[in-house]
C-alpha positions in Angstrom: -101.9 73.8 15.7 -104.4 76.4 17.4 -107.3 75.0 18.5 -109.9 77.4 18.3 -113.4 77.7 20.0 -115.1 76.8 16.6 -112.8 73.7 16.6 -114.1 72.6 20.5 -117.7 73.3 18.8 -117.1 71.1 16.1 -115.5 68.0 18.3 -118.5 68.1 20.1 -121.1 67.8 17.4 -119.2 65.0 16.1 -119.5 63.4 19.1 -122.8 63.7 20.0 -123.4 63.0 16.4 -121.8 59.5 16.8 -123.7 58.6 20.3 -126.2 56.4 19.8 -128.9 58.4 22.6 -128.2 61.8 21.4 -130.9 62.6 18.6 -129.8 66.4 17.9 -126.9 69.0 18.5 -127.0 72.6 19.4 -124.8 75.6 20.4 -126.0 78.9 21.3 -127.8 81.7 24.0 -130.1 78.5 26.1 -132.7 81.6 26.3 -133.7 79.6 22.6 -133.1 76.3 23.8 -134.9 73.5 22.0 -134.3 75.4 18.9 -131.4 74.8 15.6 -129.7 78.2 15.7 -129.2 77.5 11.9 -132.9 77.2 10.9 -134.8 77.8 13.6 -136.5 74.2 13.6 -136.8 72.4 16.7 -134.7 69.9 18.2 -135.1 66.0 18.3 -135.1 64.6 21.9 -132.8 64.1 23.5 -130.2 66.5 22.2 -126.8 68.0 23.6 -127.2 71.7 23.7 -123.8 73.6 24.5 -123.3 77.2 25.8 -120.2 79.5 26.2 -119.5 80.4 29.6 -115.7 82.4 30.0 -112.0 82.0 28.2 -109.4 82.1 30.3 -106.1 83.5 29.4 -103.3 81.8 31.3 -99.9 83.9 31.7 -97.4 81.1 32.4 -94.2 82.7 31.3 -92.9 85.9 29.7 -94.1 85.0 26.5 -97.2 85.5 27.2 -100.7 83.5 27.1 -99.5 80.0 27.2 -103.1 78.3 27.4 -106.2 79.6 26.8 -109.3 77.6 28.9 -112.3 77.8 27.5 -115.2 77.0 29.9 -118.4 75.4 28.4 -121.8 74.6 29.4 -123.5 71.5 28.5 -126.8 70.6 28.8 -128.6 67.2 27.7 -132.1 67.2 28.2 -135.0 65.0 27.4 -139.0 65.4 27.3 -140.6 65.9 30.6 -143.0 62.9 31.1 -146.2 63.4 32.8 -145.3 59.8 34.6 -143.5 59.8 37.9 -141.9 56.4 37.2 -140.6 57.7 33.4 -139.7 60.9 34.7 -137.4 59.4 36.9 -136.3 56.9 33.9 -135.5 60.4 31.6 -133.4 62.0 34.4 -131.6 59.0 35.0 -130.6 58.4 30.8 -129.9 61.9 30.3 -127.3 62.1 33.5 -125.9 59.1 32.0 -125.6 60.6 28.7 -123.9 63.7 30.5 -121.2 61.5 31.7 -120.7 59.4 28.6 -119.6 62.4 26.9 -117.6 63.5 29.5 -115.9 60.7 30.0 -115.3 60.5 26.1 -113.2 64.1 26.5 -111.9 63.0 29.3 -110.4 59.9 27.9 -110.4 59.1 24.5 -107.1 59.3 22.0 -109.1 61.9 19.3 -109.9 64.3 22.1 -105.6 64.4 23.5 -105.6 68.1 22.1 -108.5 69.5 24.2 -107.4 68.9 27.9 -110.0 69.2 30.2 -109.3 70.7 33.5 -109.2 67.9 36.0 -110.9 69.1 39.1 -114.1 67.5 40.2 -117.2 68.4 37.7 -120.7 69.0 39.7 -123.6 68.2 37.3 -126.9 69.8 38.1 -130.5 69.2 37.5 -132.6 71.3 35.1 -136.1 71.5 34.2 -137.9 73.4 31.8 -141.6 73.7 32.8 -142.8 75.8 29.7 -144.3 74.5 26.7 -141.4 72.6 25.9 -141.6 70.2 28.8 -137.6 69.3 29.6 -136.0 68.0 31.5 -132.0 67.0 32.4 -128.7 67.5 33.7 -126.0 70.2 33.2 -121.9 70.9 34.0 -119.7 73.1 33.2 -116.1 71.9 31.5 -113.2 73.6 30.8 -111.0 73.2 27.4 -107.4 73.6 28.0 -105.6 74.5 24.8 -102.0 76.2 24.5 -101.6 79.3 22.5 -98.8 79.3 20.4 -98.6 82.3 18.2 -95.5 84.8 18.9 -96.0 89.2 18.0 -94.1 88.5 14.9 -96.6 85.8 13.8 -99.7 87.6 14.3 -102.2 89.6 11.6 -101.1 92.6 12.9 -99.0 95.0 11.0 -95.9 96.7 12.4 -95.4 100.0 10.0 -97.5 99.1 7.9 -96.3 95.7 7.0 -97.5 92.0 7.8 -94.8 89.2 8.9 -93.5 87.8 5.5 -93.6 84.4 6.6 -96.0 83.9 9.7 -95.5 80.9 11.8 -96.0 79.5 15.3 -94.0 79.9 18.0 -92.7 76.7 19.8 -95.1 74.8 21.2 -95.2 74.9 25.1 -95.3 71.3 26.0 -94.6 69.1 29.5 -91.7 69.7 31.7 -89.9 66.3 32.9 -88.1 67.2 36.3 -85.6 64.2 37.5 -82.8 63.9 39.9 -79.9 62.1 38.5 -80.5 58.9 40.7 -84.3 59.0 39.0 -85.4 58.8 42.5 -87.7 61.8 41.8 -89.9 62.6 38.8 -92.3 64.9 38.5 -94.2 66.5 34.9 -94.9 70.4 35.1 -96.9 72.0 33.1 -94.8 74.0 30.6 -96.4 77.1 31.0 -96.1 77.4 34.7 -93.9 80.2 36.1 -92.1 78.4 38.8 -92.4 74.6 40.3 -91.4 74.2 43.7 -89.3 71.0 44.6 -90.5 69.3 47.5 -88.4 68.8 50.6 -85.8 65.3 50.6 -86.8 63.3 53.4 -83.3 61.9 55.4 -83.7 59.0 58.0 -79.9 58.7 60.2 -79.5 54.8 61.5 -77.2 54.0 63.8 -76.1 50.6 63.5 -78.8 49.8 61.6 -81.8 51.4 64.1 -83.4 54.4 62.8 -82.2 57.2 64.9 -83.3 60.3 63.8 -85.2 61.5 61.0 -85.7 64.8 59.1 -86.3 66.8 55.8 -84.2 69.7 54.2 -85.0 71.7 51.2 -84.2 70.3 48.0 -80.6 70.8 46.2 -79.3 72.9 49.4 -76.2 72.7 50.7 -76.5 71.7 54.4 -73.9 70.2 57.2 -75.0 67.4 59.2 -73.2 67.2 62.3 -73.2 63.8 63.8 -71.8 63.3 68.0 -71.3 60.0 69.2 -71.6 59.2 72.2 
């Protein structure tokens, strides 16, 4: 399967649909924010408002894109209270509604096929002083899915004619890299170009005392010379 932007969109309507703080779901240009794209009608506080930032297109091999990331914005905000003490309250409910979704692509089963790049996520602060009166938190998070169309499976013709039967390439999944001692494992990402193995580690005892220690480059051929004296 392809997931597509439109399919990102719709997992997270569905999931702020099913939280039980978020009162309303939008996507769109935050220049109208507060507003339904659909019908113009304005939003129920506090809502999740998301925003397109950039796609990514990730060479990993000769076949092309492997991944695409695409980088959203989201945005929870609440009604700016005149109240110093509920002000406070609002920007600590919506940073916690920020996290609980988060969290929920982060690490729920439903949400396996949109990976989230794991760096660190900084959430901001945002304020709207305007007649709409908002107030919340922000982050940007970015949806790692593979690509897995091939040329011949793609709606483009070649001579004038489509592909008779269209179909997906083979789906780049996880490498599994292990020596044949399983002493070392590693899981690459299928679409990267080249992994480097680290370096093996050697400790020489002598009798039993550690004498010497060093490391070599992995699955060389080296001669270790060893004088007694």
């Amino acid at each position: 399967m392809n997931n597509t932007l439109n399919n990102i969109i719709d997992r997270l309507e569905r999931l702020a649909d099913s939280h039980l703080q978020i009162q309303d779901f939008n996507c769109g240009n935050t220049a109208d924010i507060g507003t339904k794209t659909e019908d113009g009608r304005e939003l129920k506080y506090p809502f999740l408002h998301v925003d397109y930032s950039n796609t990514n297109y990730a060479f990993g091999t000769s076949r092309g894109i492997g991944y695409k990331v695409y980088t959203m914005t989201l945005i929870v905000l609440d009604k700016i209270s005149t109240n110093i003490t509920e002000s406070a309250e609002t920007m600590s409910d919506t940073e916690g509604i920020l996290s609980d979704v988060v969290q929920f692509i982060s690490t729920d089963s439903t949400m396996r096929d949109f990976r989230i790049q794991t760096t660190d996520i900084d959430a901001l602060p945002v304020a709207d002083n305007t007649k709409d009166g908002t107030q919340g938190w922000t982050c940007e998070l970015g949806f790692k899915v593979p690509y897995n169309w091939c040329a011949s499976s793609l709606p483009i013709t070649v001579n004038g004619v489509l592909p008779v039967a269209p179909s997906n390439c083979p789906a780049i999944v996880d490498l599994v890299i292990k020596n044949s001692d399983e002493t070392f494992e590693a899981t690459v990402d299928g679409s990267a170009i080249l992994y480097i193995l680290p370096d093996t580690d050697y400790n020489i005892n002598l009798d039993g005392i550690l004498a010497n220690s060093f490391s070599l480059p992995t699955l060389s051929n080296k001669t270790i010379n060893i004088v007694w004296q």
